[in-house]
N, C-alpha and C positions, 0 to 999 in steps of 0.2 A: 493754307490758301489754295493748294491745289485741289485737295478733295472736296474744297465748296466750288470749285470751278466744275470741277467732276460730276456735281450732285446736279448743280445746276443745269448743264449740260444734258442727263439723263432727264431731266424734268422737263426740258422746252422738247425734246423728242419724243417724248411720253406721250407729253400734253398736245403736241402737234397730231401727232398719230392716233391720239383717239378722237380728234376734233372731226379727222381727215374720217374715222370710219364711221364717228355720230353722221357726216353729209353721206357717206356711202351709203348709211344704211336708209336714209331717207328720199335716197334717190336723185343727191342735189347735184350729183357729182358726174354720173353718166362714163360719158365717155374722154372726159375731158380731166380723167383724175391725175395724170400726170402732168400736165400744165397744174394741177393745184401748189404740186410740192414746190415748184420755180420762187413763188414771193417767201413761201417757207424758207428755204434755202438760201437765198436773198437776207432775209430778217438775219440767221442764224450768223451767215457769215459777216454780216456786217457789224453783230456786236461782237464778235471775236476780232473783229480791227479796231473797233473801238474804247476795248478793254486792252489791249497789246498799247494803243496808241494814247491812254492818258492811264494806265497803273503806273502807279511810282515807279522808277528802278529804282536797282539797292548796289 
């Protein structure tokens, strides 16, 4: 279970980070690319309380 948490993990950073440089490179992003990452990070954390707050314990 951990290293699917693990994969998964590497995969929404991946997939965030090239989304973030597909807008870089098209210019969508300017000067405002750091307010981008906030809903990012946002999303990220909030399914990390969401998986803590309904996986099973054991």
């Amino acid at each position: 279970m951990r290293k699917k948490k693990i994969i998964y993990d590497l995969l929404f950073v991946l997939l965030s980070g090239i989304f973030l440089t597909v807008l870089d490179k098209y210019g969508l992003l300017h000067k405002y690319a750091g307010f981008a990452l906030i809903p990012l990070v946002i999303a990220y954390y909030t399914g990390q309380i969401v998986e803590r707050k309904f996986t099973n314990k054991k």
